[in-house]
Structure formats: structure tokens, C-alpha cells
C-alpha positions as CSV (number, residue, x, y, z in Angstrom):
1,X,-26.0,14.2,-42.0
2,X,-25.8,12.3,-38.8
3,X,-23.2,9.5,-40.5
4,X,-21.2,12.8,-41.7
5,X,-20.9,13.7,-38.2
6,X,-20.0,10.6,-37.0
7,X,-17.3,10.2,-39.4
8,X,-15.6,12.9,-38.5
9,X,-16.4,12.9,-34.8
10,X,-15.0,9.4,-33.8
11,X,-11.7,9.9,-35.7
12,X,-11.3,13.1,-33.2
13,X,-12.6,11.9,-29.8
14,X,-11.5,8.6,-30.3
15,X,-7.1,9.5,-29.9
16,X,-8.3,11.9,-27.5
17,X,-10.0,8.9,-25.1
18,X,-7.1,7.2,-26.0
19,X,-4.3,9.9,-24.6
20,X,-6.5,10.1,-21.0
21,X,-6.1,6.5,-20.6
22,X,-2.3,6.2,-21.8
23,X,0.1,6.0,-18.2
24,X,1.9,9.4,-17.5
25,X,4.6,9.7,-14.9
26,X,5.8,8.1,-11.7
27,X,1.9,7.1,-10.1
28,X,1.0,4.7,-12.6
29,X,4.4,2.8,-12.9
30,X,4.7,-0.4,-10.7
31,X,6.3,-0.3,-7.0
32,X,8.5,-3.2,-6.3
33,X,10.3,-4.5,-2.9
34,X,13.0,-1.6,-3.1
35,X,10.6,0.9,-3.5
36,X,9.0,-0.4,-0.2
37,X,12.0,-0.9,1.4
38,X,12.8,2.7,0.8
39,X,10.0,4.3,1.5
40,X,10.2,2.1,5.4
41,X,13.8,3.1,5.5
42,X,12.5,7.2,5.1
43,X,9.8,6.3,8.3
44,X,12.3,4.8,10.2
45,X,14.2,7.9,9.7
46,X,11.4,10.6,10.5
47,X,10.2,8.6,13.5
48,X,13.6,9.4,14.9
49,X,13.1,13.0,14.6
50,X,10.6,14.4,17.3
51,X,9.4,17.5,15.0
52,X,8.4,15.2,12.3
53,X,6.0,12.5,14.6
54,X,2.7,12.2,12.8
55,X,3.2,15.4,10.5
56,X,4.2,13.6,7.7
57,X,2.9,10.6,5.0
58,X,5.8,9.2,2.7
59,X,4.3,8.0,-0.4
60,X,6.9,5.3,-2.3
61,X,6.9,5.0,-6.0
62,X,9.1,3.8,-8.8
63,X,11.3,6.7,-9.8
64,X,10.4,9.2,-6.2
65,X,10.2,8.4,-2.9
66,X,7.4,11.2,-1.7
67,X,7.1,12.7,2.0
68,X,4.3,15.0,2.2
69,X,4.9,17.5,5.4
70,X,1.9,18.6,6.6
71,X,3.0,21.5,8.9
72,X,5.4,23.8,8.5
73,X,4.0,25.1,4.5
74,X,8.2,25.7,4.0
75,X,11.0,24.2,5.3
76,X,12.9,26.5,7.9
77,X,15.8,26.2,6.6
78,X,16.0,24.7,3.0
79,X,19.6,24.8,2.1
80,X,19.9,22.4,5.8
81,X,16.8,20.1,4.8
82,X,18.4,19.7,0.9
83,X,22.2,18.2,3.1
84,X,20.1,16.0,5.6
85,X,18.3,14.5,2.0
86,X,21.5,14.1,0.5
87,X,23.0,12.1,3.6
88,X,19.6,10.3,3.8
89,X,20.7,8.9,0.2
90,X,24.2,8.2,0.6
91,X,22.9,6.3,4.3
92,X,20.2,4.3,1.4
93,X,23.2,3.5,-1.1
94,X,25.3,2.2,1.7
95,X,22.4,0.4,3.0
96,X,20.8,-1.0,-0.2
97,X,24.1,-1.2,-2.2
98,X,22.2,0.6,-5.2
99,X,21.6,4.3,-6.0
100,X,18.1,4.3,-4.0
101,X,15.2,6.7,-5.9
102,X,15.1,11.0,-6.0
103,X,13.7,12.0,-2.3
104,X,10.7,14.1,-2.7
105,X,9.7,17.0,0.3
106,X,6.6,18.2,-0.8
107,X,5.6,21.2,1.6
108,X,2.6,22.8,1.6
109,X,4.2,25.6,-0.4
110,X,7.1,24.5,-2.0
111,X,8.5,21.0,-3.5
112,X,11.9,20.0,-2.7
113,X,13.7,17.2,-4.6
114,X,17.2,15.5,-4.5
């Protein structure tokens, strides 16, 4: 009975260990020197803004550049933050000569990406 069970058993749980382990999305895929050099270029640019000093933690990656906001849980005035992103990425393609990766505001609240 027991070699029954594992006969069936490790043909189910072992695809299953298998998917947890397989990489899935941005966190897992490697961060070169662009990535890094975009995710200084987005600190450089929040240290210039006074409302921003030490209430934020930009988080680089392969496909996203992240900034987590700590406080305010929304932006004021979303349709304002979503033009400053999109200047903030023409600014990095000038800068970089390349189209730099999608800028990630994550809020407490509400995720905003450009």
C-alpha cells in the first residue's frame, strides 16, 4: 500500500516543488550597471525634491525601476505625478541614450506605473 502511495504521490508533489522554485517576474531576473545607474539617477532626482527627503526607498530591477513612498498612502495629485514620471524618462533616454526601464510609484494605497 505504502509503494501505491508513493507512486502516485511523487508524480504530483514533485511538478508542484518544481513550479515554486521556477523564477517568476522582475525580482528574480538579474540587475546590471543600467539598472543601477537608473535607479541612482531616480535618488538624485528625489533628493532634489524637499517633500520626498527620506520618505522614499527606490528598489532597481531589470524590467521596473521601484520607489516605494512611504507617506502620503496616494499621490496628491496623480494625473501631475504620472507628467513628472514621464519627463523623468524622457530626462533618462536623453541621459542614457536608451529607452531606460517602466518607473514604478508604489504608494501605500495605490501603484502607479509609466
Amino acid at each position: 500500500m505504502k509503494k501505491i502511495i508513493n507512486c502516485i504521490a511523487l508524480p504530483v508533489i514533485l511538478p508542484v516543488l518544481m513550479l515554486g522554485c521556477a523564477p517568476v517576474g522582475d525580482s528574480l531576473a538579474p540587475i546590471g550597471k543600467n539598472d543601477l545607474d537608473e535607479a541612482d539617477y531616480m535618488r538624485r532626482v528625489l533628493a532634489n525634491d524637499l517633500d520626498a527627503k527620506g520618505n522614499y526607498e527606490v528598489i532597481p530591477g531589470s524590467d521596473v525601476t521601484t520607489v516605494k513612498i512611504m507617506k502620503p498612502n496616494t499621490p496628491l495629485d496623480e494625473r501631475s505625478l504620472r507628467l513628472s514620471m514621464r519627463s523623468i524618462k524622457a530626462a533618462m533616454r536623453d541621459s542614457f541614450d536608451r529607452e531606460p526601464n517602466k518607473l514604478r510609484f508604489e504608494f501605500r494605497d495605490v501603484t502607479i506605473e509609466e
